[in-house]
C-alpha positions as CSV (number, residue, x, y, z in Angstrom):
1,X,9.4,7.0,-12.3
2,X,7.0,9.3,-14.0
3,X,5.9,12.9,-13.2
4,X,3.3,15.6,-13.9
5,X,2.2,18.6,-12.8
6,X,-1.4,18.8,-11.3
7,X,-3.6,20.8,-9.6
8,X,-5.9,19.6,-7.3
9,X,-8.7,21.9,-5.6
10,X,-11.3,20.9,-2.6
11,X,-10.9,18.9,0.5
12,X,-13.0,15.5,-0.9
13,X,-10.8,16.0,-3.6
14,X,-7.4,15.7,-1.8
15,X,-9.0,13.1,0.4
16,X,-9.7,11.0,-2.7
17,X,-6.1,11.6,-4.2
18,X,-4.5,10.3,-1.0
19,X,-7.0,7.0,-1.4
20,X,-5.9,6.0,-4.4
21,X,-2.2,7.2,-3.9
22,X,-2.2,4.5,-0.8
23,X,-2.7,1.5,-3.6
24,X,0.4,2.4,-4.9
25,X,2.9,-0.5,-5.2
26,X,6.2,2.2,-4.4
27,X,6.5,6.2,-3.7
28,X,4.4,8.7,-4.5
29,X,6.1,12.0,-4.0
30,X,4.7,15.6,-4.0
31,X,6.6,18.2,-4.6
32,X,5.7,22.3,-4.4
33,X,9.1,24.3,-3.8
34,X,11.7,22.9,-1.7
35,X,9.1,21.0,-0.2
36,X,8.6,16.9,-0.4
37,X,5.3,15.3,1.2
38,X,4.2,11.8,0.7
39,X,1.0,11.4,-1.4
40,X,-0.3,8.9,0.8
41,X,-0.3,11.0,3.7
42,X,-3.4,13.0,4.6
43,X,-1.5,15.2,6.8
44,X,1.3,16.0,4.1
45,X,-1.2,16.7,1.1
46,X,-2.6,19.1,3.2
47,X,0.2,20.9,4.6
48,X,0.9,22.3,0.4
49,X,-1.0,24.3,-1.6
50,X,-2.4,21.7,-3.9
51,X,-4.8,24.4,-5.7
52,X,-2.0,26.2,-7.4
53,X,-0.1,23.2,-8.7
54,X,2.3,20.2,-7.7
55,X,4.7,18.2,-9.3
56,X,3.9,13.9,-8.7
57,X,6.2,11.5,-9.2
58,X,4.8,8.0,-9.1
59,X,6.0,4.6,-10.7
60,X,6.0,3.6,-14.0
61,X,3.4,0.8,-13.7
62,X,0.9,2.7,-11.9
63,X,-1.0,3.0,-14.6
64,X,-4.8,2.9,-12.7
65,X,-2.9,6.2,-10.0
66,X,-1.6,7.8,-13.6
67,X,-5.6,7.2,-15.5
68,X,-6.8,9.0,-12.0
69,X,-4.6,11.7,-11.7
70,X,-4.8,12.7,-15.9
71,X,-8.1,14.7,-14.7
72,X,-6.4,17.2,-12.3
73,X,-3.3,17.9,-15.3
74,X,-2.4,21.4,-15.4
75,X,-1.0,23.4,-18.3
């Protein structure tokens, strides 16, 4: 599993994130605090704060999800 810290701003945003989280062959976790969503929820991305920053972990071979998500990298 790989992670990295993103930050992900606006509603078509999020929706997109979830898309592509969904053709994930395995579990893509969010995590803000104690709290643990899964990516390919709708309901779960939007119940964090996405704008100030998130932790993903996501498989090793999901390479396409990791290009996708490189934009939205926080420092």
């Amino acid at each position: 599993m790989k992670t990295l810290f993103i930050k992900i701003s606006g509603i078509a945003d999020i929706t997109n994130f979830v898309g592509i989280a969904s053709t994930v062959n395995g579990d893509v976790i969010a995590t803000k605090g104690r709290f643990c969503v899964d990516c390919k929820s709708i309901m779960g991305m939007f119940s964090i704060d996405t704008s100030t920053g998130f932790t993903v972990e996501y498989p090793d071979n999901a390479t396409n999800f990791e290009q996708y998500i490189l934009q939205f990298k926080a420092d």
